[in-house]
Biopython code that builds the backbone (N, CA, C, O; Angstrom):
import numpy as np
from Bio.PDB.StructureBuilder import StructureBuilder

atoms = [
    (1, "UNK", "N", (-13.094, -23.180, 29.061)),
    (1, "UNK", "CA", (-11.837, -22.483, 28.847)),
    (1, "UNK", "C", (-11.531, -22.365, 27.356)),
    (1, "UNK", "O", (-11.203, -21.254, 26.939)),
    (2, "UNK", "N", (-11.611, -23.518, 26.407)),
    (2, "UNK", "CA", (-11.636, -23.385, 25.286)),
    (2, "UNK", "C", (-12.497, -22.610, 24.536)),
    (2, "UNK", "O", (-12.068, -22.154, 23.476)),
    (3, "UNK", "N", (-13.793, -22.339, 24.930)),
    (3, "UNK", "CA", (-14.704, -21.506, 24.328)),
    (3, "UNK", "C", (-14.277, -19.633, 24.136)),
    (3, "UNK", "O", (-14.516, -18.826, 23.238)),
    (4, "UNK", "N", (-13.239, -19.480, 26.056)),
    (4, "UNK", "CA", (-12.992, -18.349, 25.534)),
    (4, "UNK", "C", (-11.750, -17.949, 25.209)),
    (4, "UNK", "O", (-11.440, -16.786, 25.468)),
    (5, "UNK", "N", (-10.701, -18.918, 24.518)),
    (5, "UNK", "CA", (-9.409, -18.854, 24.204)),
    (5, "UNK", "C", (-10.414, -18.267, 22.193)),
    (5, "UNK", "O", (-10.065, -17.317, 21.493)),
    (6, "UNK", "N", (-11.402, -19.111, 21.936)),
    (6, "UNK", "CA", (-12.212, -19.462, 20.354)),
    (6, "UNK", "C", (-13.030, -17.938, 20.423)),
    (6, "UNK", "O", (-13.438, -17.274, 19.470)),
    (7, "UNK", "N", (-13.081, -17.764, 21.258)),
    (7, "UNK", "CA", (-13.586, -15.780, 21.851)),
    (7, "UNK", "C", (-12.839, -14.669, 21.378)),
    (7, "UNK", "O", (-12.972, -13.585, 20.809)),
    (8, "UNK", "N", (-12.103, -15.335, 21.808)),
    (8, "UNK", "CA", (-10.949, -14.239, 21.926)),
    (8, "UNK", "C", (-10.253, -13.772, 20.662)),
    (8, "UNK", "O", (-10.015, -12.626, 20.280)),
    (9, "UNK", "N", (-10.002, -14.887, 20.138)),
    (9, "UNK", "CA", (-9.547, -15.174, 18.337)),
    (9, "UNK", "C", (-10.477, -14.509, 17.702)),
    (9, "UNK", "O", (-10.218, -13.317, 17.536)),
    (10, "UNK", "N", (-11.192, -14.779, 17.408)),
    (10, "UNK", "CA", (-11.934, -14.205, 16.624)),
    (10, "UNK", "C", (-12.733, -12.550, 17.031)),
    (10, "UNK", "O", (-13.544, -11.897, 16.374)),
    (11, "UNK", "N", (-12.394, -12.402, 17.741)),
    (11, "UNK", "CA", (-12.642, -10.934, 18.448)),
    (11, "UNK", "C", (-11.391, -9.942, 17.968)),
    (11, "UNK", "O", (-11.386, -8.751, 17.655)),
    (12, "UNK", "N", (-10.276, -10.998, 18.047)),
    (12, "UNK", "CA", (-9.364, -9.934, 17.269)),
    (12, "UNK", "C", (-8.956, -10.114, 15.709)),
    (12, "UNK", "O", (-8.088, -9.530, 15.060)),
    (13, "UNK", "N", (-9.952, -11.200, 15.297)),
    (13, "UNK", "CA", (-9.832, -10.849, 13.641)),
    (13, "UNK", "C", (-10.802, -9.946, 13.513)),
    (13, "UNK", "O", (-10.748, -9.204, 12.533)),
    (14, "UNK", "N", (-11.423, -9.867, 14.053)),
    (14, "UNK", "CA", (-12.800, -9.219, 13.870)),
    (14, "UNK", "C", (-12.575, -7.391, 13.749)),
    (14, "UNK", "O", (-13.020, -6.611, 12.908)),
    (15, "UNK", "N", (-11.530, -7.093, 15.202)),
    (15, "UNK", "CA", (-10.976, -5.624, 15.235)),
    (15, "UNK", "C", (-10.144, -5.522, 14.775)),
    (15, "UNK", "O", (-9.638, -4.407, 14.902)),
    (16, "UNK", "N", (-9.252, -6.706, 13.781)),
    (16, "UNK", "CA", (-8.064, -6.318, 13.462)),
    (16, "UNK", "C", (-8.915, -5.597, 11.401)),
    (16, "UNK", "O", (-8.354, -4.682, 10.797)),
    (17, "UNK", "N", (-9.663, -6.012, 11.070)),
    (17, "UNK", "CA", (-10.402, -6.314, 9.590)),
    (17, "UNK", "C", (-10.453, -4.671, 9.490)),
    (17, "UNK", "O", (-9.859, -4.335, 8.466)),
    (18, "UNK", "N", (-10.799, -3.904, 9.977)),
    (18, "UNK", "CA", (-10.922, -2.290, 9.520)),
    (18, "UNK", "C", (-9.745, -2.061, 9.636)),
    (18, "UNK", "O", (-9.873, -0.885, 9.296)),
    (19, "UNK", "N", (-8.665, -2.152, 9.825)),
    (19, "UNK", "CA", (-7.185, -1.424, 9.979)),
    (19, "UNK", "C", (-6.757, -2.141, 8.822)),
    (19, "UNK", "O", (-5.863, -1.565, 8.202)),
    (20, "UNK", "N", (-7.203, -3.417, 8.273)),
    (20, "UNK", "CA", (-6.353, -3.745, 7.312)),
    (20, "UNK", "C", (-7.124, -3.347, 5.506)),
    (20, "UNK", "O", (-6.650, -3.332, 4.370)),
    (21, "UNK", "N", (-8.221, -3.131, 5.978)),
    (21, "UNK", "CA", (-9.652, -2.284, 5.204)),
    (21, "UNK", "C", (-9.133, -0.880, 4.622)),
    (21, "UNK", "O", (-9.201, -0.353, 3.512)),
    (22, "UNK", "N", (-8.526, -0.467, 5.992)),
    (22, "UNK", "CA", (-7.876, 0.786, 5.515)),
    (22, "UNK", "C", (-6.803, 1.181, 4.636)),
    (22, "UNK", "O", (-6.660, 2.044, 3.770)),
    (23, "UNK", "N", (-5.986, 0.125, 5.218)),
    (23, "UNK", "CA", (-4.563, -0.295, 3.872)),
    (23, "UNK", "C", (-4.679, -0.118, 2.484)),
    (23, "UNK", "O", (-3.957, 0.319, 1.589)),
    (24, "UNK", "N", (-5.810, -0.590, 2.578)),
    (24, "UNK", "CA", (-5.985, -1.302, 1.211)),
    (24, "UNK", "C", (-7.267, -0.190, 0.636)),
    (24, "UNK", "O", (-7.695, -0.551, -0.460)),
    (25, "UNK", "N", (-7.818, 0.853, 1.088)),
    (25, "UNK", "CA", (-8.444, 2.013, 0.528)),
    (25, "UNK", "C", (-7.744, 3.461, 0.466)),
    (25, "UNK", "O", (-7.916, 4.316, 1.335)),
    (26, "UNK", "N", (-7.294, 3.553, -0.164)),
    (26, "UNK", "CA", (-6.625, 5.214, -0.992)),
    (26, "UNK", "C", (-7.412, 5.997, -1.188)),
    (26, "UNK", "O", (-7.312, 7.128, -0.713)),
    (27, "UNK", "N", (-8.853, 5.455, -2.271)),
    (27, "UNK", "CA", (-9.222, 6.320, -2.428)),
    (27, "UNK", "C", (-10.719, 5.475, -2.757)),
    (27, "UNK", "O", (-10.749, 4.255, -2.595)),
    (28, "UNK", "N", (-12.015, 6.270, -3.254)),
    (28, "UNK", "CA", (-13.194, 6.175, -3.898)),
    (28, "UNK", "C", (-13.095, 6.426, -4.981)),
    (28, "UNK", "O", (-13.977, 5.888, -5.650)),
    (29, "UNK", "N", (-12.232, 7.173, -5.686)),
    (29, "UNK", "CA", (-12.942, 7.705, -7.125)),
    (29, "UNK", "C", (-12.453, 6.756, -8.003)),
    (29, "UNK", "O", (-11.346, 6.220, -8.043)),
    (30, "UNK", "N", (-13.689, 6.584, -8.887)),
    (30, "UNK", "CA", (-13.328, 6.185, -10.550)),
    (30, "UNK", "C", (-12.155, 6.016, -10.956)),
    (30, "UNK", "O", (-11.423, 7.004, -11.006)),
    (31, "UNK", "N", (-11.661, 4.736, -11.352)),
    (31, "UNK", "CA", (-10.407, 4.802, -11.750)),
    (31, "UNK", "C", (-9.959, 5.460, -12.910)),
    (31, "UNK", "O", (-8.795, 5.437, -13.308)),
    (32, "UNK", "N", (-11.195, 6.233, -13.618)),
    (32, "UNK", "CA", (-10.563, 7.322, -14.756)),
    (32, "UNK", "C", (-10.469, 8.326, -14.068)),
    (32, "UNK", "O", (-10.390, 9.293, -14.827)),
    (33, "UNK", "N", (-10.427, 8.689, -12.815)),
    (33, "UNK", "CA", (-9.464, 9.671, -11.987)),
    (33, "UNK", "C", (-7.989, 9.005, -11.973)),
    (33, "UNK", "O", (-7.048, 9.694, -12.367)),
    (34, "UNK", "N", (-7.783, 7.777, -11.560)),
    (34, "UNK", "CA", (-6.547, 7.373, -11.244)),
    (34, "UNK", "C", (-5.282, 7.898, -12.372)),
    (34, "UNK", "O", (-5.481, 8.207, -13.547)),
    (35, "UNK", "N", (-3.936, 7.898, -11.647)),
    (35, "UNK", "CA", (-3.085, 8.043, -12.416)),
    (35, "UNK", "C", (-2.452, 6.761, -13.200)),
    (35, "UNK", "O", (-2.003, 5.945, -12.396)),
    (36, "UNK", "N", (-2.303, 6.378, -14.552)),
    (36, "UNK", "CA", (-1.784, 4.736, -15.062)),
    (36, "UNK", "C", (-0.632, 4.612, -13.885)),
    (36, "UNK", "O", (-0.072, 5.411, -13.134)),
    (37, "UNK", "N", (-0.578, 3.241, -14.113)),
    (37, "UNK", "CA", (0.874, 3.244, -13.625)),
    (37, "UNK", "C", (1.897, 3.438, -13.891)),
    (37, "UNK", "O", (2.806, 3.417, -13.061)),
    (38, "UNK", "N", (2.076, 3.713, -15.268)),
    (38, "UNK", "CA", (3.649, 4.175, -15.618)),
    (38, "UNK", "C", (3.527, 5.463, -15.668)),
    (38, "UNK", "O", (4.446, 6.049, -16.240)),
    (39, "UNK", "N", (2.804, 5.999, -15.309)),
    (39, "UNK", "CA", (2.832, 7.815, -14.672)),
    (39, "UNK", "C", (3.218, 7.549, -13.287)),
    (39, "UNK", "O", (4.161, 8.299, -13.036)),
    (40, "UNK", "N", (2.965, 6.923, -12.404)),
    (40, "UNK", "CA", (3.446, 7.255, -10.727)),
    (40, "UNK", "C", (4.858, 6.186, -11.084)),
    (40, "UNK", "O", (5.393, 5.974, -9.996)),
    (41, "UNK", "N", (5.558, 5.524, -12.099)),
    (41, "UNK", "CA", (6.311, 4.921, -12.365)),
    (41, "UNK", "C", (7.224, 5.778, -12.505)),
    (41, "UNK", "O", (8.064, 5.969, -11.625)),
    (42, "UNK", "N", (7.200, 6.464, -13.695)),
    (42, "UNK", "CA", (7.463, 7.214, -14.204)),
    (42, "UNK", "C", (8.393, 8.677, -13.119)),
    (42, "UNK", "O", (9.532, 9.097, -13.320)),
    (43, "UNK", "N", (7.382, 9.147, -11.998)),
    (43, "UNK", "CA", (7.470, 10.107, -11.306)),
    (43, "UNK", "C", (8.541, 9.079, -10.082)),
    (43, "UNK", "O", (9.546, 9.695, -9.726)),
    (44, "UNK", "N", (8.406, 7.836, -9.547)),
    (44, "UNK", "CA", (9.223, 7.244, -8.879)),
    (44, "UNK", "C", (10.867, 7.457, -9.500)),
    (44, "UNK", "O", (11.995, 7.671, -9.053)),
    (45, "UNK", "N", (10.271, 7.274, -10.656)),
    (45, "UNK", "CA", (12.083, 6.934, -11.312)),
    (45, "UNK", "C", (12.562, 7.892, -11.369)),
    (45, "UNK", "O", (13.658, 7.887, -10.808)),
    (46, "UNK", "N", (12.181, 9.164, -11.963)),
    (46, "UNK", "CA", (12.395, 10.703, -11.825)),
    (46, "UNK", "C", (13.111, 10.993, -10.348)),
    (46, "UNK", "O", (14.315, 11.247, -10.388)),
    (47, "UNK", "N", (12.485, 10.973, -9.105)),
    (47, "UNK", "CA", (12.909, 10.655, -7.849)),
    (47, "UNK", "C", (14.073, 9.935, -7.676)),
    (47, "UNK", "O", (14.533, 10.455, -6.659)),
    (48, "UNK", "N", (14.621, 9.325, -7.915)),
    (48, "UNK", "CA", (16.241, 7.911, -8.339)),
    (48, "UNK", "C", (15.718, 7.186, -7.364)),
    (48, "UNK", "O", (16.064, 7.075, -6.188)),
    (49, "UNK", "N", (14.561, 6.538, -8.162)),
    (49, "UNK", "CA", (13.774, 5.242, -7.265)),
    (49, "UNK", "C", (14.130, 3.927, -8.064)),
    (49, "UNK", "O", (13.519, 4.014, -9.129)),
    (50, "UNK", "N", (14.637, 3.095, -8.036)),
    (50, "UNK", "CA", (14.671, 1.574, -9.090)),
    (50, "UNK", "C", (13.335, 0.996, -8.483)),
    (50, "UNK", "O", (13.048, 1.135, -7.294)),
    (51, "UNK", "N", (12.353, 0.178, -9.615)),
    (51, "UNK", "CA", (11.203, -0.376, -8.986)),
    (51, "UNK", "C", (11.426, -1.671, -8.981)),
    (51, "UNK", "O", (11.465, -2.358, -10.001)),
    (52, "UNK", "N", (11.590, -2.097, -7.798)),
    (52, "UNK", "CA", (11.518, -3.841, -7.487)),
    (52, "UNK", "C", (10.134, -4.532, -7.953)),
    (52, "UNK", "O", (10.166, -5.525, -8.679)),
    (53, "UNK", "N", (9.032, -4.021, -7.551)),
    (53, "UNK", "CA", (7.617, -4.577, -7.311)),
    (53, "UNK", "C", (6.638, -3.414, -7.292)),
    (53, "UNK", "O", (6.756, -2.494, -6.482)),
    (54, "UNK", "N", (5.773, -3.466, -8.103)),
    (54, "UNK", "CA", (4.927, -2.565, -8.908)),
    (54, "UNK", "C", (3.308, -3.396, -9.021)),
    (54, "UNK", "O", (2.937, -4.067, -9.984)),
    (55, "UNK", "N", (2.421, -3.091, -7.599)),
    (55, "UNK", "CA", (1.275, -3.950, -7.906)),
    (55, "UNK", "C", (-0.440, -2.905, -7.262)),
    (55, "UNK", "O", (-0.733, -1.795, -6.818)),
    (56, "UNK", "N", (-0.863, -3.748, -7.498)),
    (56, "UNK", "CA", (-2.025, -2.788, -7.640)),
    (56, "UNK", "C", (-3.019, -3.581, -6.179)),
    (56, "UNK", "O", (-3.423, -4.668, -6.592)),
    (57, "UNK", "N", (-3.424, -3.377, -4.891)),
    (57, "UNK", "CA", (-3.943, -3.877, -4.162)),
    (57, "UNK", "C", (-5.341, -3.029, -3.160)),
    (57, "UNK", "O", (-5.380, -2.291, -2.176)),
    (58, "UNK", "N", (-6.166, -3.546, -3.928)),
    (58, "UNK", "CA", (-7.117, -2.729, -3.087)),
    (58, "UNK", "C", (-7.944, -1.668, -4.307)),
    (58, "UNK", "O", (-8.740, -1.982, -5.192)),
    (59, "UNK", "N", (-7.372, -0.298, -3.919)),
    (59, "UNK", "CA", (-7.658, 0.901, -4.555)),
    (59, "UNK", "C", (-6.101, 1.895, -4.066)),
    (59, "UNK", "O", (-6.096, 3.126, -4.043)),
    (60, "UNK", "N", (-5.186, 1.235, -3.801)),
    (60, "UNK", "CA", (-4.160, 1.386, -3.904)),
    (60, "UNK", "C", (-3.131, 0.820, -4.620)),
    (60, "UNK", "O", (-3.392, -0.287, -5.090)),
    (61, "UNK", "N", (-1.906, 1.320, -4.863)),
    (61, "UNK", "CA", (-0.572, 0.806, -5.545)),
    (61, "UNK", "C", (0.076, 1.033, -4.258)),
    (61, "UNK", "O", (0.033, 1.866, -3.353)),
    (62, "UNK", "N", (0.854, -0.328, -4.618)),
    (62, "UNK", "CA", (1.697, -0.764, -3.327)),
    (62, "UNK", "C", (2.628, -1.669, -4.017)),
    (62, "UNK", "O", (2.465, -2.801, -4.472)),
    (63, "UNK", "N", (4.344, -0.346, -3.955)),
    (63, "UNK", "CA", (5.124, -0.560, -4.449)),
    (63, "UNK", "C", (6.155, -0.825, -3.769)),
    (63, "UNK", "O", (5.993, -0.425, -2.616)),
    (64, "UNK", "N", (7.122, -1.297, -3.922)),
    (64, "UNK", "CA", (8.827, -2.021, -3.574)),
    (64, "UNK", "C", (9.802, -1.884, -4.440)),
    (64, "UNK", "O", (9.997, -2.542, -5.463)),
    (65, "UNK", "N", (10.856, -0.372, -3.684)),
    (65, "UNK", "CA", (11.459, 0.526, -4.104)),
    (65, "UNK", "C", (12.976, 0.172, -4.177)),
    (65, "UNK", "O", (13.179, -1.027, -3.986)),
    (66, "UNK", "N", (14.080, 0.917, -4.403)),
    (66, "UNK", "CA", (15.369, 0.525, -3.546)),
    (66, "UNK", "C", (16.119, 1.935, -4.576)),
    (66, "UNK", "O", (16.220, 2.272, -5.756)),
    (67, "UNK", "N", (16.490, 2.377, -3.276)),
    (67, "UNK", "CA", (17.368, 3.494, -3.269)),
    (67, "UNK", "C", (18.056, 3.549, -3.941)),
    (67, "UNK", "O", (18.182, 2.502, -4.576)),
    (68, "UNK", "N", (19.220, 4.968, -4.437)),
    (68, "UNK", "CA", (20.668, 4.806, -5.046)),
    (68, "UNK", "C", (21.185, 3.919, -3.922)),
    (68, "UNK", "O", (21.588, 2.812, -4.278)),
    (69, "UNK", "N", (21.232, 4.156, -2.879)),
    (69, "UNK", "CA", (22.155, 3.760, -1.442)),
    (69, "UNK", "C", (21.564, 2.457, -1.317)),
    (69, "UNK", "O", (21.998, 1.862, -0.330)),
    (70, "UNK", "N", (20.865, 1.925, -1.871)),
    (70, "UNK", "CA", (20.645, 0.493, -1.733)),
    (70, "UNK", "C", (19.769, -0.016, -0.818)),
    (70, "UNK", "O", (19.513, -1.217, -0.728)),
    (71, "UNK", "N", (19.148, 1.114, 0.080)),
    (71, "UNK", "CA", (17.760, 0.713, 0.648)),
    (71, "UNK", "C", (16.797, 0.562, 0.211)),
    (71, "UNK", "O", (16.410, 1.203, -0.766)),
    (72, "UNK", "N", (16.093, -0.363, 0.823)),
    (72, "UNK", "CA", (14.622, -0.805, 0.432)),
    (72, "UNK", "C", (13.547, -0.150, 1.118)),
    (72, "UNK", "O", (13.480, 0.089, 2.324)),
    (73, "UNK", "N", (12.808, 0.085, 0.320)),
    (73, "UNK", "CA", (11.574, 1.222, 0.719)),
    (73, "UNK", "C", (10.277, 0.547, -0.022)),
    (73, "UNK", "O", (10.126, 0.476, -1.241)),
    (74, "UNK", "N", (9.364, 0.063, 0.994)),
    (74, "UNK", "CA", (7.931, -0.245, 0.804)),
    (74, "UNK", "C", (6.893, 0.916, 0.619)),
    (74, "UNK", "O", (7.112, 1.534, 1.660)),
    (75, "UNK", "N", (6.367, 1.291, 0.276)),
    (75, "UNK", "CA", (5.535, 2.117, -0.190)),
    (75, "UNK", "C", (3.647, 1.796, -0.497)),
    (75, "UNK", "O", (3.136, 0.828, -1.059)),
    (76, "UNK", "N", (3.097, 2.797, 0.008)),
    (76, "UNK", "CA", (1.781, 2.415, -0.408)),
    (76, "UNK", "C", (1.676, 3.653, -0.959)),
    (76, "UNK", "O", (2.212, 4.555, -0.315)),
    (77, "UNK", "N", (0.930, 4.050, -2.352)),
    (77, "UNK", "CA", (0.424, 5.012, -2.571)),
    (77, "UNK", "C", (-0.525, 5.481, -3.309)),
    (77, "UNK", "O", (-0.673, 4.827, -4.341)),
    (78, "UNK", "N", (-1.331, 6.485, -3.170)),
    (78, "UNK", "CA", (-3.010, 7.089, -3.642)),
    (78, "UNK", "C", (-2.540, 7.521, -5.206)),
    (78, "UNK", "O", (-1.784, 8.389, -5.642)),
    (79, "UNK", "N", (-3.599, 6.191, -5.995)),
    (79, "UNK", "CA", (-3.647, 6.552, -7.407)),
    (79, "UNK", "C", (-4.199, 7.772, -7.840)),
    (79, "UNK", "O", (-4.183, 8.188, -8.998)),
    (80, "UNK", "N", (-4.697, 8.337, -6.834)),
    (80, "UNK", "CA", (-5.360, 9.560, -8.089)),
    (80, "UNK", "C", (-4.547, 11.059, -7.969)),
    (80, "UNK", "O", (-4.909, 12.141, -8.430)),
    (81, "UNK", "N", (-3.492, 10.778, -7.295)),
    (81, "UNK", "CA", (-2.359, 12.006, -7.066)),
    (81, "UNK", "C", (-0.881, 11.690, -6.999)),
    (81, "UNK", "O", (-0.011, 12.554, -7.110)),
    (82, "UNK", "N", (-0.581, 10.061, -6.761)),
    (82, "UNK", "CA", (0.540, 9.516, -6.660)),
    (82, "UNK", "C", (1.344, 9.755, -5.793)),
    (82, "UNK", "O", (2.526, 9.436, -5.923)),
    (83, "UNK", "N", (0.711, 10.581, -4.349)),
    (83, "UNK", "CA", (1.568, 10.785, -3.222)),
    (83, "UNK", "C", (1.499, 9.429, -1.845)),
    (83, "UNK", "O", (0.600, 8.647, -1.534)),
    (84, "UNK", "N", (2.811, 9.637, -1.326)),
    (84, "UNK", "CA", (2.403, 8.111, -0.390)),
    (84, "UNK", "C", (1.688, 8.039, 0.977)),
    (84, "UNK", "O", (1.912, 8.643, 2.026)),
    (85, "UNK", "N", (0.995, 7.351, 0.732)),
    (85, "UNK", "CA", (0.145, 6.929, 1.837)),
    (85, "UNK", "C", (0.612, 6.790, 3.175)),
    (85, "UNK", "O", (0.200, 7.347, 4.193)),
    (86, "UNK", "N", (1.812, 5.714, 2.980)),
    (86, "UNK", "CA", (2.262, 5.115, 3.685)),
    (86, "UNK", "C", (4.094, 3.955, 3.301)),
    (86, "UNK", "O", (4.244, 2.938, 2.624)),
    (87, "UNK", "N", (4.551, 4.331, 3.672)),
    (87, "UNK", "CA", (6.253, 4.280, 3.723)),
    (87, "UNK", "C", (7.038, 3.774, 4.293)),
    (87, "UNK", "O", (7.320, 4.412, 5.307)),
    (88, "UNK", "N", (7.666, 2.769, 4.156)),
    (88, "UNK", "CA", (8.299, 1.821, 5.462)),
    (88, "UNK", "C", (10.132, 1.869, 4.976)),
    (88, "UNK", "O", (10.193, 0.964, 4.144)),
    (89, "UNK", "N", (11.207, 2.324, 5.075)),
    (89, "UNK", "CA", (12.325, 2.719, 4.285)),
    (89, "UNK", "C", (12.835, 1.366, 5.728)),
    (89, "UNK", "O", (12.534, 1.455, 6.918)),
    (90, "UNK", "N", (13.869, -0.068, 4.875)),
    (90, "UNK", "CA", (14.262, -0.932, 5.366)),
    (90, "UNK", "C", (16.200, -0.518, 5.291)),
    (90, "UNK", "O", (17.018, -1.302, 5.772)),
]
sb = StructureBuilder()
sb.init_structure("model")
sb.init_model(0)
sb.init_chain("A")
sb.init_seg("    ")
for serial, (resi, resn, name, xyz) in enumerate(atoms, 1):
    if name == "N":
        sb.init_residue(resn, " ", resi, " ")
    sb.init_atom(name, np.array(xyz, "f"), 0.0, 1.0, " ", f" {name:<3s}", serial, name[0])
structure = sb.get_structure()
């Protein structure tokens, strides 16, 4: 019984590893494609974004935003165009 509770676990780290693979890939190219970061900084603040958290993970930037209105907005987004990936508004 224990063998397939120790099965099972690891069967779903195993399928969980490409979804979180994916997170964390934006893109392939050369980071002298990428945009610096105080260019997609830059274009956030332009937007009336305040930046909480500004980090670099993967081959993505994955930032932590907060509204005029005071919401918090997680963000993942592709350095070599600075559009978001992926967006979670709290």
């Amino acid at each position: 019984m224990q063998i397939k509770k120790i099965v099972a676990a690891i069967s779903l780290v195993i399928l969980s590893t490409p979804a979180l693979a994916e997170m964390e890939e934006c893109t392939d190219l050369d980071k002298a494609h990428w945009l610096k970061q105080e260019e997609i900084q830059k274009i956030l603040y332009e937007r009336g974004y305040k930046i909480v958290n500004f980090e670099l993970v993967g081959s993505c930037y994955k930032v932590h935003l907060e509204t005029k209105e005071g919401k918090q907005v997680e963000g993942i987004y592709n350095p070599v165009g600075g559009h978001p990936m992926q967006r979670k508004v709290e």
